[in-house]
C-alpha positions as CSV (number, residue, x, y, z in Angstrom):
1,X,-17.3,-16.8,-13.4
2,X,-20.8,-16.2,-12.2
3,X,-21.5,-15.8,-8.2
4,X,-23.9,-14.9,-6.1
5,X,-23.1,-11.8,-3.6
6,X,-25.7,-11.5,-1.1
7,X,-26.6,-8.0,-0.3
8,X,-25.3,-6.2,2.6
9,X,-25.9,-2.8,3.6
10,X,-22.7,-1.1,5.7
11,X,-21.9,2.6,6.1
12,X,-19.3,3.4,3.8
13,X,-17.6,5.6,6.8
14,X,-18.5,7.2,10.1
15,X,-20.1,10.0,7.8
16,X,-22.6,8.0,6.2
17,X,-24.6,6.7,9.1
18,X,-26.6,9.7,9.4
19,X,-26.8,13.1,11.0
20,X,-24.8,13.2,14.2
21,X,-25.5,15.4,17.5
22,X,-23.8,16.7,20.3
23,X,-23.3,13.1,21.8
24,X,-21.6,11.4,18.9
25,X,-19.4,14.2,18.8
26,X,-18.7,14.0,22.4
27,X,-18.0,10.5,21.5
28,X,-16.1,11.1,18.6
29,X,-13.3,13.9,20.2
30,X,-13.3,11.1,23.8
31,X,-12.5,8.5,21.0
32,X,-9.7,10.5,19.2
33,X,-8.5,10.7,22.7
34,X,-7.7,7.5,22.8
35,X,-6.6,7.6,19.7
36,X,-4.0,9.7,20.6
37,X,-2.5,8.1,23.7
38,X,-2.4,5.0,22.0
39,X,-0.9,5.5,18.6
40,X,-4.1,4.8,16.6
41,X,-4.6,1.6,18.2
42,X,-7.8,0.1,19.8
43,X,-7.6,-0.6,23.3
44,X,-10.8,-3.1,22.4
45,X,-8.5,-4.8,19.9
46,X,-6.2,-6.3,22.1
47,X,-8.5,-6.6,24.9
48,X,-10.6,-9.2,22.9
49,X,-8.0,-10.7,21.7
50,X,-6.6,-11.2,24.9
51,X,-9.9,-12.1,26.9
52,X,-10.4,-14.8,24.0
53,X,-7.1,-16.1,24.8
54,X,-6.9,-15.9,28.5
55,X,-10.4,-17.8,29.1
56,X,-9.4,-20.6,26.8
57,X,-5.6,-21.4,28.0
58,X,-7.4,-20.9,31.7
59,X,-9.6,-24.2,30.6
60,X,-6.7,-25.9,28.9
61,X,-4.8,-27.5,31.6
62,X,-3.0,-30.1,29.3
63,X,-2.0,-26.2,26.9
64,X,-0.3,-25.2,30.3
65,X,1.5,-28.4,31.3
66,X,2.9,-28.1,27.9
67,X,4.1,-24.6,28.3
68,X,6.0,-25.8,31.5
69,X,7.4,-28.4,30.3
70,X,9.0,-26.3,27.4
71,X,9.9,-23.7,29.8
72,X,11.6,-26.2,32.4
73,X,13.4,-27.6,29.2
74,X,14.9,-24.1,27.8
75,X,15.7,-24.1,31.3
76,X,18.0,-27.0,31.5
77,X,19.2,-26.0,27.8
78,X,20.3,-22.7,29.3
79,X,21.7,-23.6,32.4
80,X,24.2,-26.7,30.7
81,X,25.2,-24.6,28.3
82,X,26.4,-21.7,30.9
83,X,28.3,-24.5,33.1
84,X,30.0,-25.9,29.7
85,X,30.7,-22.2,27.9
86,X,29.5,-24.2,24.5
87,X,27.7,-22.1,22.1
88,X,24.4,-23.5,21.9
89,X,22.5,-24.3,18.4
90,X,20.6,-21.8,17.7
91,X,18.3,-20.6,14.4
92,X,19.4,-18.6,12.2
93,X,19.0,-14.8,13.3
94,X,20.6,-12.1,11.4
95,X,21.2,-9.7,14.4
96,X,23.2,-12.9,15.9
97,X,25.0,-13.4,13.3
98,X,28.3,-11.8,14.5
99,X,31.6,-13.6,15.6
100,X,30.7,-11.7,18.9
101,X,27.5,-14.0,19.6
102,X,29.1,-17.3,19.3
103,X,31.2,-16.4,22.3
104,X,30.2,-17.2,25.7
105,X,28.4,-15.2,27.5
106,X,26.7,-13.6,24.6
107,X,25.7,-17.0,22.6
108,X,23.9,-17.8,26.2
109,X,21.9,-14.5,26.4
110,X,21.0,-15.0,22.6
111,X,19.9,-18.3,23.1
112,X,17.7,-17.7,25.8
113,X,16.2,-14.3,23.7
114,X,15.0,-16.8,21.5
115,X,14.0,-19.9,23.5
116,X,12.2,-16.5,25.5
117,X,10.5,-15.5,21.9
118,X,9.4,-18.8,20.4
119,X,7.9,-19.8,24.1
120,X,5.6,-17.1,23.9
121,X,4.7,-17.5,20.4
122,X,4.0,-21.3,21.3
123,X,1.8,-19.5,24.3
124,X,-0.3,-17.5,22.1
125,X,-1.4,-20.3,19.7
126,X,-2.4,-23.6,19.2
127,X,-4.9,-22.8,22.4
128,X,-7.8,-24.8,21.8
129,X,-10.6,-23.0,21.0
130,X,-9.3,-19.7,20.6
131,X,-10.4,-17.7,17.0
132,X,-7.8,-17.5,14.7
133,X,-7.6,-14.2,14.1
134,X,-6.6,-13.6,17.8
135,X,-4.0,-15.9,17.9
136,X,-2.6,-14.3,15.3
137,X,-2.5,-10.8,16.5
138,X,-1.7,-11.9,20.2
139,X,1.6,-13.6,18.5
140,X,2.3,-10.5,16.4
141,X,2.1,-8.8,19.5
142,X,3.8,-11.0,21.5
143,X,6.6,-11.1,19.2
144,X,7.0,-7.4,19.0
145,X,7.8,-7.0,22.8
146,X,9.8,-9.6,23.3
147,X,11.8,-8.1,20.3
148,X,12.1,-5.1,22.8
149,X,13.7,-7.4,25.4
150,X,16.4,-8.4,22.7
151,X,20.5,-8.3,24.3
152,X,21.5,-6.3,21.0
153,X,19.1,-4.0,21.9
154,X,21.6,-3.0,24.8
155,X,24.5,-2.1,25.2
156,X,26.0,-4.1,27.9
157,X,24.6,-7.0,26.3
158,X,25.6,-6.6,23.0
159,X,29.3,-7.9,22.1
160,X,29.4,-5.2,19.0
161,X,28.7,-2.7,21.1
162,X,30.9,-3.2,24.0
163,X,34.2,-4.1,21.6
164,X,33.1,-0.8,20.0
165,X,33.0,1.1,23.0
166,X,36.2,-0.6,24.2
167,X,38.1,0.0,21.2
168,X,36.5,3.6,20.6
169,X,37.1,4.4,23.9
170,X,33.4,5.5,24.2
171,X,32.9,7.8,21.2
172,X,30.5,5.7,19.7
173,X,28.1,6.4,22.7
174,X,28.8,10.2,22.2
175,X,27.9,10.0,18.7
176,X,25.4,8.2,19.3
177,X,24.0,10.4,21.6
178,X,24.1,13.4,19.2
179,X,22.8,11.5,16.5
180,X,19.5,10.7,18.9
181,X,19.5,14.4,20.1
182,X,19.7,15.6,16.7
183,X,16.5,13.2,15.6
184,X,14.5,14.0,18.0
185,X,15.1,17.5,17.7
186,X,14.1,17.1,13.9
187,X,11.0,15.1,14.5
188,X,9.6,17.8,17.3
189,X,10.3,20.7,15.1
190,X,9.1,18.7,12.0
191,X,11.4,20.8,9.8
192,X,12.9,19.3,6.7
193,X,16.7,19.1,6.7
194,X,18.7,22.0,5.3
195,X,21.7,20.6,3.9
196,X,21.9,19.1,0.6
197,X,21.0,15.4,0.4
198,X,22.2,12.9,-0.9
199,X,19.0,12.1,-3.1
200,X,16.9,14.9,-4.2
201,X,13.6,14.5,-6.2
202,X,14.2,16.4,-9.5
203,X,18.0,15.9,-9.2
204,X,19.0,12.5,-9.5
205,X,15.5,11.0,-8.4
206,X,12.6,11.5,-10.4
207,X,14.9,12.5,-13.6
208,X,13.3,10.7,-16.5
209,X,12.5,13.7,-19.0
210,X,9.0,14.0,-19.4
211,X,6.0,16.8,-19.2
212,X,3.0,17.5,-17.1
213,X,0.3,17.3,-19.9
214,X,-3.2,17.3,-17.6
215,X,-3.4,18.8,-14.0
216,X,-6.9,18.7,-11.8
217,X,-7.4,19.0,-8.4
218,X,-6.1,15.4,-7.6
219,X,-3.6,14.6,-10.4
220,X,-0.5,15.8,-12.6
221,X,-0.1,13.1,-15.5
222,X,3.3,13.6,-16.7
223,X,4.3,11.8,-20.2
224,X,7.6,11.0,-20.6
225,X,9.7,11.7,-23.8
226,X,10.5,9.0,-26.5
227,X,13.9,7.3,-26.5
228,X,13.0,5.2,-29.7
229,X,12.9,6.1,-33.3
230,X,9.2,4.1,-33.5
231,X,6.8,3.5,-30.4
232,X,4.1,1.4,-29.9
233,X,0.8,2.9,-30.7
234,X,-0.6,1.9,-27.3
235,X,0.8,3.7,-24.5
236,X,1.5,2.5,-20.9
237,X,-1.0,4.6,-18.1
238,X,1.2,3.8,-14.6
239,X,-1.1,4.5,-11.4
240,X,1.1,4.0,-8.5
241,X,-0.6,4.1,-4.9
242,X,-0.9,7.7,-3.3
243,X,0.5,5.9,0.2
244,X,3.4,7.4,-1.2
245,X,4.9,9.5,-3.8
246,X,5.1,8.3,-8.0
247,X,8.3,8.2,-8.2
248,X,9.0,4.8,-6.9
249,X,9.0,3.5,-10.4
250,X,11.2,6.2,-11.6
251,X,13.9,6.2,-8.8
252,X,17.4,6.8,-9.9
253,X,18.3,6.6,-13.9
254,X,19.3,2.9,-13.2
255,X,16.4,1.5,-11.4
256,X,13.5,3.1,-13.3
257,X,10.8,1.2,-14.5
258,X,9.7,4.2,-16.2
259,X,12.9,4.5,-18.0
260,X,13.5,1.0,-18.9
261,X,9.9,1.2,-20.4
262,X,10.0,4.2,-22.6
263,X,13.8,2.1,-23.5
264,X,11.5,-0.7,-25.1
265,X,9.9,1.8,-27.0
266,X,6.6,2.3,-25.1
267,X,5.0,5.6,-24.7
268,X,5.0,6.1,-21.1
269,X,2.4,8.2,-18.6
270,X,2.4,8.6,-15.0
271,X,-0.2,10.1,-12.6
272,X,1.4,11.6,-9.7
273,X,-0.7,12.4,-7.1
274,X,-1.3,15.3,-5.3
275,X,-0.5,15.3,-1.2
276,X,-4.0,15.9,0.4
277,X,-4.4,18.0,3.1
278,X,-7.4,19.3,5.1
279,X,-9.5,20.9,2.5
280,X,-9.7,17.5,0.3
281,X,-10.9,15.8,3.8
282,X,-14.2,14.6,1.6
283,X,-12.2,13.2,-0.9
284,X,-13.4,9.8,-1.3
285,X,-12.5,6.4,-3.5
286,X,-14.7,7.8,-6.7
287,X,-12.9,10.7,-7.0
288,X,-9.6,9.1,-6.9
289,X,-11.5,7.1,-9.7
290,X,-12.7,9.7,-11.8
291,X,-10.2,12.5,-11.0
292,X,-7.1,9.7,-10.9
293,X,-7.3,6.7,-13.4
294,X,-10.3,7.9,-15.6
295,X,-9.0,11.1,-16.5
296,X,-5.7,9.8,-17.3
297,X,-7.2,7.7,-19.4
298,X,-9.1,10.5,-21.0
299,X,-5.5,12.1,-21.8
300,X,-3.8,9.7,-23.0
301,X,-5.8,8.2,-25.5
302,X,-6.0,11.9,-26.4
303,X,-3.1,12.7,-26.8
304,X,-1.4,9.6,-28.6
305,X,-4.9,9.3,-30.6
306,X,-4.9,5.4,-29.7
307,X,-7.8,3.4,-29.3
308,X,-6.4,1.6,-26.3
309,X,-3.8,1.5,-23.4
310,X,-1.8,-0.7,-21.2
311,X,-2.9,0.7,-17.5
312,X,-0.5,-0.7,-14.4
313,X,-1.7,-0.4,-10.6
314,X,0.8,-0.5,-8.2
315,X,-0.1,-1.2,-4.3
316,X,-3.4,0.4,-3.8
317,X,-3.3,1.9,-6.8
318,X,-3.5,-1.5,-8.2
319,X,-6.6,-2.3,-6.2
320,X,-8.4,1.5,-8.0
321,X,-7.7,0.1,-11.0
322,X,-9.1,-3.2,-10.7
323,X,-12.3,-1.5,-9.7
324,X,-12.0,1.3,-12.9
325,X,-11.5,-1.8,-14.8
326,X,-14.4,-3.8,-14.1
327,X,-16.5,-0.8,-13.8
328,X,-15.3,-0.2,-17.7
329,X,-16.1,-4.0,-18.5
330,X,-19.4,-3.9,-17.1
331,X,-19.7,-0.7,-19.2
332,X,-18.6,-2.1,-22.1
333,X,-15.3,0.4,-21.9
334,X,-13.0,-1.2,-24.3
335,X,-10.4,1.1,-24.0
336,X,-8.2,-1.3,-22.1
337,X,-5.5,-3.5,-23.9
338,X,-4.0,-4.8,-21.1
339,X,-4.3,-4.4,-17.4
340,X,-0.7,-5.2,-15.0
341,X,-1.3,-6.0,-11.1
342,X,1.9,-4.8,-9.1
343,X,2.0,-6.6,-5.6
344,X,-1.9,-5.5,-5.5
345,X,-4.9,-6.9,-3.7
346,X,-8.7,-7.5,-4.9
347,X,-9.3,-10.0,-2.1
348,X,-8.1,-8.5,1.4
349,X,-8.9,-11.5,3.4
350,X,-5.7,-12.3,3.9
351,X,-4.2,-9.2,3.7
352,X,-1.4,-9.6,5.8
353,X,-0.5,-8.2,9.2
354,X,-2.2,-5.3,8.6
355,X,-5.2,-7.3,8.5
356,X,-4.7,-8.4,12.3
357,X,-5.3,-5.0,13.7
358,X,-8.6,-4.2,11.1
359,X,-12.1,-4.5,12.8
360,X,-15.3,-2.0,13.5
361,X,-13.4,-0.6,16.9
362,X,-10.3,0.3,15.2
363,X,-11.6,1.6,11.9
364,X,-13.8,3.7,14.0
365,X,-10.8,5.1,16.0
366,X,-9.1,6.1,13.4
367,X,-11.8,7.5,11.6
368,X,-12.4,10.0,14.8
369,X,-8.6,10.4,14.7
370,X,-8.7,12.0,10.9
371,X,-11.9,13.6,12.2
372,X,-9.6,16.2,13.6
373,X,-6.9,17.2,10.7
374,X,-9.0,15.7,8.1
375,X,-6.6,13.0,6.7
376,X,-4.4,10.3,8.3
377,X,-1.0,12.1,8.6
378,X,2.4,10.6,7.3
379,X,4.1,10.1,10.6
380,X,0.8,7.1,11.0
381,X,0.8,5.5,8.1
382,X,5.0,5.0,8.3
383,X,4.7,4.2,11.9
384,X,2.2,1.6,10.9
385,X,4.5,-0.1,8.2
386,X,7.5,0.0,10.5
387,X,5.7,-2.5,12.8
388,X,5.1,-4.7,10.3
389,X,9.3,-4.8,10.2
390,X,10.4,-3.4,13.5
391,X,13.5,-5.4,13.4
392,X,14.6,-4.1,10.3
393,X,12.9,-0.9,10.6
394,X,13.4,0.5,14.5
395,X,15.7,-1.5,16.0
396,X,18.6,-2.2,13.5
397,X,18.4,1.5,12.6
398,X,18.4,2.4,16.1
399,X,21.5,-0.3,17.5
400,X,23.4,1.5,14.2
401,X,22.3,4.9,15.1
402,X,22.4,5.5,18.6
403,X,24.7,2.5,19.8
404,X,26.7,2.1,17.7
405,X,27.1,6.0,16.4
406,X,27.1,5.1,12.1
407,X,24.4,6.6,10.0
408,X,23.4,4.5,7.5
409,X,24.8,5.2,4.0
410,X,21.8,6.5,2.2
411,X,20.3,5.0,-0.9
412,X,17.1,6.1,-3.1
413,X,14.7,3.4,-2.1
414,X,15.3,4.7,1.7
415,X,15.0,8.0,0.3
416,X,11.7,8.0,-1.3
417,X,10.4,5.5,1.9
418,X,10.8,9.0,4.0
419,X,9.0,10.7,1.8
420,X,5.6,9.7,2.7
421,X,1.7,11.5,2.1
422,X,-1.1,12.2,3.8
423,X,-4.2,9.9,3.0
424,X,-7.9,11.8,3.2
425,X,-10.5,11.1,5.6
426,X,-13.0,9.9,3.8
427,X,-10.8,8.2,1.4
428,X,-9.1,6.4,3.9
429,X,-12.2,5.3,5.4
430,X,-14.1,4.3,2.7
431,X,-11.1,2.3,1.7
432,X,-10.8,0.4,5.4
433,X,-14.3,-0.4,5.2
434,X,-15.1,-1.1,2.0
435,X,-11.7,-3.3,1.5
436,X,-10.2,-4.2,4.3
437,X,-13.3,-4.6,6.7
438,X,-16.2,-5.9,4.5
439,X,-14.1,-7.4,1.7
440,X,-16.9,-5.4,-0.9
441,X,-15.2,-5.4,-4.2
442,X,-14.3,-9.4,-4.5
443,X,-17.7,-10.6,-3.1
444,X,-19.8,-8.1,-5.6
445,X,-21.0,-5.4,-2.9
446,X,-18.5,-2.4,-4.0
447,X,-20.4,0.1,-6.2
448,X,-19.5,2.6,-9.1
449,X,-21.8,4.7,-10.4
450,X,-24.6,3.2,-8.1
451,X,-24.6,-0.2,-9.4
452,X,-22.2,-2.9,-8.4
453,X,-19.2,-4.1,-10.0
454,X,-17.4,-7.6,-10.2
455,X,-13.8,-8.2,-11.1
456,X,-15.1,-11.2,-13.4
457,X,-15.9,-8.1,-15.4
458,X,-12.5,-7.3,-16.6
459,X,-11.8,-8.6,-20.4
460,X,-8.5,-7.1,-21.0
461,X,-5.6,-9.6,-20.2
462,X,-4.0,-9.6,-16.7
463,X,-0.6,-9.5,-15.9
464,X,-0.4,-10.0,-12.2
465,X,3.0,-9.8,-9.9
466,X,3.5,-11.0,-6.3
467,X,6.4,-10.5,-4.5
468,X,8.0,-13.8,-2.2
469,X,8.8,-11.7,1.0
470,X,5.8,-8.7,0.5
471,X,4.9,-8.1,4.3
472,X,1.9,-5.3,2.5
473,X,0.6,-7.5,0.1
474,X,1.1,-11.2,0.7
475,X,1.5,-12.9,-2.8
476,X,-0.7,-15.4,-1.7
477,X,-3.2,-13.1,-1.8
478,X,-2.2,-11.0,-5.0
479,X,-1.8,-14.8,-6.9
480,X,-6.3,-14.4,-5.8
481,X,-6.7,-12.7,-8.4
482,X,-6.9,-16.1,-10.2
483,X,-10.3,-16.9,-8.2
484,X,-12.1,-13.7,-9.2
485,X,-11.6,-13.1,-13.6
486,X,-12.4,-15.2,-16.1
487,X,-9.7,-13.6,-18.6
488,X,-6.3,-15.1,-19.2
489,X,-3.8,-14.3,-16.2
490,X,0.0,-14.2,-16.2
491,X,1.1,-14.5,-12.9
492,X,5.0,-13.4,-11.5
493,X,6.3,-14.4,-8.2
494,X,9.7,-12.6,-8.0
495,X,12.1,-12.3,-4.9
496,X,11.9,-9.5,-2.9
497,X,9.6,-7.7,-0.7
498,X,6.6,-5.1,-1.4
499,X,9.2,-2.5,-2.5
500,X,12.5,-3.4,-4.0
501,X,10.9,-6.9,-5.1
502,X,9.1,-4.3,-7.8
503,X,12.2,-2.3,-8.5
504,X,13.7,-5.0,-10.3
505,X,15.7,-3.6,-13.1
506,X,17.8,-6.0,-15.2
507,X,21.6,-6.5,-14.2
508,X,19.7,-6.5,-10.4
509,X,22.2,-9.4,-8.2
510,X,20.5,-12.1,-6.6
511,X,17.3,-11.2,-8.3
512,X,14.8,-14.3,-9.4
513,X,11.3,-14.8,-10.3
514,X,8.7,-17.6,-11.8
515,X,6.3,-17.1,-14.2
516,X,3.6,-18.6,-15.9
517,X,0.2,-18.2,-18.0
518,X,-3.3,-19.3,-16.7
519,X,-6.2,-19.0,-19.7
520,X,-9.3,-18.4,-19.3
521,X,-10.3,-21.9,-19.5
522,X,-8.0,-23.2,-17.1
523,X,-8.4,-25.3,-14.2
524,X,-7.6,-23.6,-10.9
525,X,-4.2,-24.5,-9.4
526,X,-3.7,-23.2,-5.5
527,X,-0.1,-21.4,-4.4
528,X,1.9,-24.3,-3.9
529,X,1.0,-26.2,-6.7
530,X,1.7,-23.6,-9.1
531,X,5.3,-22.8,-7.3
532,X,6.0,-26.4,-7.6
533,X,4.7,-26.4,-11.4
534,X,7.2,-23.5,-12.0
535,X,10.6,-23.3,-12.2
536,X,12.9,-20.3,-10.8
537,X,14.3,-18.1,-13.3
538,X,17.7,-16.3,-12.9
539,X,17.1,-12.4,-13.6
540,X,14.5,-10.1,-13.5
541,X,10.6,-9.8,-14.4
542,X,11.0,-6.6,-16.4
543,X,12.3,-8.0,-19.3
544,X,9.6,-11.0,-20.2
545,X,7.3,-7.9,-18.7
546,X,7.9,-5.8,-21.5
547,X,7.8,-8.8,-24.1
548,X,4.3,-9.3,-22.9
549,X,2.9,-6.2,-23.9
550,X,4.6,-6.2,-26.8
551,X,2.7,-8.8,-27.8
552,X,-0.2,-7.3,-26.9
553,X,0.6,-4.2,-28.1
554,X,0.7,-3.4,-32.4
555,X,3.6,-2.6,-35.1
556,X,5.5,0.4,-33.8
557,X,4.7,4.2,-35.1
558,X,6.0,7.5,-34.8
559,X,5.6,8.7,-31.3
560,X,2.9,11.2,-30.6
561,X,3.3,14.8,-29.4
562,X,4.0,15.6,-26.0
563,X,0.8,17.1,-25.0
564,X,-0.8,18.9,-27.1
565,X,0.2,22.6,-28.5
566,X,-3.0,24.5,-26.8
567,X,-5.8,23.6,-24.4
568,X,-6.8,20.8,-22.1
569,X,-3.4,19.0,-22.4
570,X,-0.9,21.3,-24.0
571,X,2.4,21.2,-21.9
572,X,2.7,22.3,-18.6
573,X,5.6,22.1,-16.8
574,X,9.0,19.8,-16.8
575,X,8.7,16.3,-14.8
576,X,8.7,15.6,-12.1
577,X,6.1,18.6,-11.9
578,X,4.7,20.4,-8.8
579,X,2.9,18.0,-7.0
580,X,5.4,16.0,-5.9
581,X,7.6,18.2,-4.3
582,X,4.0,18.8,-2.1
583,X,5.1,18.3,1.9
């Protein structure tokens, strides 16, 4: 697929434009400032968005008789079904779901939250004239704090709450009261709990046996031990995104990818990343690169003495290995069999809500806010995501918590989720600009090595998966990766979101996916058509996952060594090694 990718010359971060002075300093701490007050966000953002907004609906008289009309009609809704005690029709919400809402006057007060919500969404788009993007952000926004507003936020006007309180004669509220004393007691001291938990890394997380074979500055590459008599000759080379820690795809011993993998009889290797801190500040996206993927690859060629592997990217570590990949094909690196796509992104265009928030102003912020620790701390990044979900992720936790006075039973997945990383300075904002802002590596602008790089580089097959409810990744925008190789794809759409959509194991309830192969030679078919083209299967994507590399892979062997017995990759340490236990 040939292109042509004008040139464009961008600073790669607020490093690269030169050599500062007093005054862009001055700028920089006044910026972090800001930074701080407003939890990484731009003022500027919003203030665009909303000028943008605010001058069009002012010139849109027929927008506004529209929006008064509606309003006078929830109105009227509202007000009949308060004199009649009916429960109202309403859409389907899960936090008013209970047999409490549907009685009056609860099923009134969730009506009008949501007549209240969908008014302002209605407000914030469809004003003529108004940029896209801002529509879209204003009605994230707009959303978010009327979800504040919410009557199961409170508890006088929440009917769980009050029968709980009634019937508990207030002890709820005390526990939760102690349980909200006790967090933020926790979160000010920043001090890991002392009491055993219920998951553990090392004790029934993260137990697939396996060694540490290769440690540098930036990686441990564990490789796990064989299961099987025979193995295939190729191994598997997992890169998982360093937003988090490895062990997402080697939760608990029923739910591992890992596992289930080395089951089929693949040799199995895992880089596990090391948590950065402020010395590795000038860590940038080459050194994850060449430190991360390229020296796994190094070791495990070497150690299984195969001439290729099977390399998977998961999240943004699917997005480095699309560039090591095509900076091997342009190289004429053939030491790729296969290369797997896990809910990943080479386009960021639409990139989701996270996209919404991404321009110059608030890349810039942020990169004065890392200016200061030199990386983006954990509490960010996970206050970031829980936006994206704050329904799911702040206030249903918080109504359970605090209202209510449960804790939540605990299960892996929401184990490792608290275990978050740091991300480095200049890693992070290379990777803002470079991806997110100027959309470098699918329209031929991101370099390697100095020279530039194109996905339509890659020769080794693809096997791509997209995940139906992925809030990170839209699988709109993973199923891209169509537009941008010119090697045969298989693409999976599978149910689920960014996380547990990808820890599908077999025996999984409810689970579902489609599937389907694109050639080379194939005519493009958009999102729709190829959902409609495709059936729903019952089950989960691991299985005709591991039949695919199988038949890519050759007749089964022996299985290699673990490590070697002396030097570069001789046997370190038991998995889950030492990085990951890194706070």
């Amino acid at each position: 697929m040939d292109s042509k990718h004008p040139s464009k010359t961008v600073p790669e971060s607020k490093t690269d434009t030169g050599s500062s002075n007093i005054y862009d300093k001055i700028d920089s701490v006044a910026h972090a400032n800001v930074a701080t007050a407003t939890s990484g966000l731009s003022p500027s953002v919003l203030a665009e968005a909303w000028m943008d907004w605010a001058t069009h609906l002012a010139v849109s008289p027929g927008k506004r008789l529209k929006l008064m009309q509606q309003c006078l009609q929830n109105a009227q809704t509202l007000w009949s079904a308060s004199l009649s005690m009916t429960t109202p029709e309403t859409p389907d919400d899960r936090r008013f779901a209970g047999e409490g809402w549907q009685k009056y006057p609860f099923n009134v007060m969730s009506q009008a939250h949501q007549q209240s919500w969908q008014w302002w969404q209605d407000a914030m788009t469809g004003v003529h004239g108004v940029t896209p993007e801002h529509e879209n952000l204003l009605a994230f926004v707009a959303g978010l704090v009327s979800d504040t507003t919410a009557p199961s936020n409170f508890p006088l006007t929440n009917p769980d709450v009050v029968s709980a309180t009634l019937a508990e004669k207030g002890q709820n509220l005390v526990r939760g009261t102690k349980n909200l004393i006790d967090d933020v007691v926790a979160k000010t001291n920043n001090t890991p709990p002392t009491a055993p938990q219920p998951y553990e890394v090392g004790r029934n997380m993260a137990v697939t046996p396996g060694k540490v074979v290769f440690r540098n500055d930036l990686i441990e590459l564990i490789q796990y031990a064989p299961t099987t008599g025979q193995v295939r000759p190729e191994p598997i080379l997992i890169v998982p995104a360093w937003i988090m820690k490895y062990y997402i795809l080697d939760l608990s011993a029923h739910n591992s990818l890992v596992a289930f993998l080395v089951g089929q009889g693949f040799t199995v290797f895992m880089i596990s990343w090391k948590n950065p801190d402020a010395s590795d500040r000038e860590l940038g996206m080459e050194n994850y690169r060449n430190l991360g993927i390229m020296a796994a690859i190094d070791a495990a060629l070497s150690v299984t003495k195969a001439p290729q592997l099977h390399a998977v990217g998961y999240c943004l570590g699917g997005t480095l290995l699309s560039i090591a990949a095509a900076a091997m094909g342009r190289d004429k690196d053939l030491r790729l069999a296969s290369v797997t796509l896990l809910a990943a992104q080479v386009d960021f265009t639409e990139a989701g809500p996270l996209r919404l928030f991404i321009n110059d102003s608030e890349v810039t912020l942020i990169e004065d806010m890392m200016a200061r620790k030199g990386y983006l701390s954990s509490e960010q990044m996970a206050g970031a995501f829980a936006l994206l979900r704050a329904r799911d992720l702040i206030w249903a936790p918080a109504i359970r918590d605090y209202l209510l006075g449960h804790r939540g039973d605990a299960f892996d997945l929401m184990a490792w989720n608290a275990d978050a990383t740091r991300m480095p300075a200049r890693m992070h904002s290379q990777y803002l600009r470079k991806m997110f802002l100027n959309n470098d590596l699918s329209e031929g602008r991101y370099r390697v090595a100095g020279k530039a790089i194109a996905v339509s580089d890659i020769r080794a097959p693809i096997f791509a998966v997209g995940t139906e409810d992925d809030h990170v990744a839209p699988w709109q925008s993973a199923y891209k990766i169509h537009l941008f190789t010119d090697t045969d794809v298989t693409f999976v759409l599978t149910s689920g979101g960014h996380n547990a959509g990808i820890v599908s194991e077999p025996g999984h309830p409810n689970r579902h996916f489609r599937i389907a192969e694109t050639s080379a030679h194939a005519t493009y078919r958009d999102p729709c058509d190829w959902t409609d083209e495709n059936a729903v299967e019952e089950g989960s994507w691991w299985t005709p996952f591991a039949s695919w590399l199988e038949a890519r892979s050759a007749k089964p062997v022996a299985p290699p060594p673990m490590g070697t017995k002396t030097g570069k990759y001789a046997q370190l340490c038991d998995a889950p090694g030492t990085y990951v236990m890194q706070r």
